[in-house]
N, C-alpha and C positions, 0 to 999 in steps of 0.2 A: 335797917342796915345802914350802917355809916359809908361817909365816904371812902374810907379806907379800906376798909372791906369791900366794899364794891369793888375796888383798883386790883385786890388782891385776886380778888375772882374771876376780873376778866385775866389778869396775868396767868390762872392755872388751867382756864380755857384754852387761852395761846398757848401756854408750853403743851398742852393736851392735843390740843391741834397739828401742833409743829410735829410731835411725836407721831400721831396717824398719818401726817402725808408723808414723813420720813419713813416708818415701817412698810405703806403701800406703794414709796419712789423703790425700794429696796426690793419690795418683792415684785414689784413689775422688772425691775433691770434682773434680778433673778432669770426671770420669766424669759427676759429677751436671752441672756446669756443661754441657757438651755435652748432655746429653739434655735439659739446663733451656731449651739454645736450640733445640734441636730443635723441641721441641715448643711454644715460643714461634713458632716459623716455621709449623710447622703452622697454630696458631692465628691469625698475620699471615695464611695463604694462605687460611684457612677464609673472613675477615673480607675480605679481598681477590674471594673468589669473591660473597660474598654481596654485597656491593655492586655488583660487576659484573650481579650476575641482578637485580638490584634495576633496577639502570640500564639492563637491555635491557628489564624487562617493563615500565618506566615510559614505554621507546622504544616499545612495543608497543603502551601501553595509548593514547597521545600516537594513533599512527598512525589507532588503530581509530577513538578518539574524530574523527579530523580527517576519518575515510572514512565516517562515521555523518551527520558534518556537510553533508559535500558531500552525500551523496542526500539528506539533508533538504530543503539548497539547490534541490539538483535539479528535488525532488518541487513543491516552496513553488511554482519558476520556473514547473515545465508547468499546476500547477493556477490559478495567476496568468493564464496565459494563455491555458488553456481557459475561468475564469470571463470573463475580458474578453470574447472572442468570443463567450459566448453572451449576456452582458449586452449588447453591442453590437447581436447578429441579434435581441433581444427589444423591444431599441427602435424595430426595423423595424417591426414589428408594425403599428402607428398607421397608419405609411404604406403598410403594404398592406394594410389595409382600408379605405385610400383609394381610392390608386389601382393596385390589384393588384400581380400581380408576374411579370415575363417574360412579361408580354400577356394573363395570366389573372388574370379580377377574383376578389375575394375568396370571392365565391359560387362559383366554379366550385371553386377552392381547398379548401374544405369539402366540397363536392362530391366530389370527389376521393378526400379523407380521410374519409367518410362509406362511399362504398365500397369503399375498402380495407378498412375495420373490420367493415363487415359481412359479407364475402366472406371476413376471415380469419376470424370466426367459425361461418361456415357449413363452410370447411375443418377445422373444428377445432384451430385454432391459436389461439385466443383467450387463453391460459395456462392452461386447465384442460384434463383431459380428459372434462368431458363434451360428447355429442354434441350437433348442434342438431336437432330434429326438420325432415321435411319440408317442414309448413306451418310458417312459422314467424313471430310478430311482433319485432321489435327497434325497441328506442328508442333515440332520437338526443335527447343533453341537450347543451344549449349555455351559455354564461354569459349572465348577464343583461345583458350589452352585446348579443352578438351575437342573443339571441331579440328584443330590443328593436327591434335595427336590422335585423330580418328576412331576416338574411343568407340564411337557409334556410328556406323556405316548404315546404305539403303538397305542391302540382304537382309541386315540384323533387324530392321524399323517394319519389313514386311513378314519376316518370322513372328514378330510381336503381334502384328496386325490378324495375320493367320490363326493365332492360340487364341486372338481376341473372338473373332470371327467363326472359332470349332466350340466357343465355350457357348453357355446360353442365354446371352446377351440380345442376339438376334441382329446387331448390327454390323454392317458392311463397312466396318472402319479402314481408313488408309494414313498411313502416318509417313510424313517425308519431313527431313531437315529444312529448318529454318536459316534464312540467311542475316537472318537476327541475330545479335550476342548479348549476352548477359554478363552483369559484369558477378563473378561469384567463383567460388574457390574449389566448386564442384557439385554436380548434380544436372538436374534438370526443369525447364519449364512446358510443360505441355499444353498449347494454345491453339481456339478450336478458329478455323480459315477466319469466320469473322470478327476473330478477335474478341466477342462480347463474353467469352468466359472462358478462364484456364487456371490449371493447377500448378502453384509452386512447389516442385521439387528438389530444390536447393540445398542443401546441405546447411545454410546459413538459416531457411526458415525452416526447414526441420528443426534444427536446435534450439532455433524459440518455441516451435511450439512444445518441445522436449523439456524445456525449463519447469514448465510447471511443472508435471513430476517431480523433477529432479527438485525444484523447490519444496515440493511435498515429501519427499523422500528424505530429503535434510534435517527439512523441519523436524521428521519423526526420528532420526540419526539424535540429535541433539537434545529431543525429551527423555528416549532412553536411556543414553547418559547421564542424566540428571539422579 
């Protein structure tokens, strides 16, 4: 093989060469291009998913806030309309220490609530648990309207004490006016001599504890509607 030929062969080496590293520069940049999008899509789908969980706990968070609202609402409507009702039966009041109510004058009224409170304290229900003694004294404080207007005299306080005293209780109760006042718009406190337990009969804690009902009663007022 001549010199010539020799030159010629290494030249179609080279171009042969040149050609294999230019086909495998080509398909390696291929190669990267494709994993460049690959993982571009990846990236689009990561960014696709995160805004999607964005957009549902934003739906989430929308919902919870709007169902936070309504019991708010809910709450606002029933206590709106237990305070009406009782502000409304509080304005009775006036007129029935006028003129009674359902055919019973205001004295008997007291009366009434006089001994309830004193018979629940003789039960021991007064909210404590200590007992009452046998003999026992309790006072009866009234507000300074109702001591004023002498809604409840000693004769009336010993009639009570009497019905207490014939029923089967067994106790020798005695009940006199306190020189106590309470400050309240009508009713009564029954308070045993030392003081360590009595019943409110107030017409103001009546009505709380009458709320819940009347809450309850609302509540079921405004599902039936529904």
């Amino acid at each position: 093989m001549g010199a010539t030929e020799i030159v010629e062969k290494i030249k179609e080496e080279a171009v042969s060469e040149e050609q294999r590293i230019i086909s495998e520069a080509k398909e390696k940049a291929k190669l990267k291009l494709e994993e460049a999008k690959a993982q571009i899509e990846v990236q689009k789908r990561k960014f696709i998913d995160a805004e999607e969980r964005k957009g549902v706990e934003e739906r989430e968070r929308m919902v919870r806030a709007a169902r936070l609202n309504a019991r708010k609402l809910k709450w606002q409507s029933e206590e709106g309309l237990i305070a009406k009702v009782l502000e409304e039966s509080m304005k009775q009041i006036a007129e029935v220490k006028k003129e009674g109510f359902k055919g019973n004058s205001y004295s008997n009224i007291l009366t009434g609530l006089i001994k309830d409170a004193a018979m629940s304290i003789i039960a021991g229900s007064g909210g404590t648990n200590i007992s009452i003694s046998r003999d026992s004294e309790l006072n009866v404080i009234l507000s300074d309207e109702d001591a004023d207007a002498s809604f409840v005299t000693p004769d009336m306080l010993n009639k009570i004490a009497d019905e207490i005293r014939a029923g089967a209780w067994g106790v020798d109760v005695r009940l006199s006016l306190s020189s106590d006042r309470i400050r309240s718009a009508g009713g009564v406190i029954v308070r045993g001599k030392d003081e360590k337990i009595e019943v409110n009969n107030t017409f103001e804690q009546r009505m709380a504890r009458f709320s819940t009902s009347l809450r309850e009663e609302i509540v079921k007022n405004m599902l039936d509607r529904r």
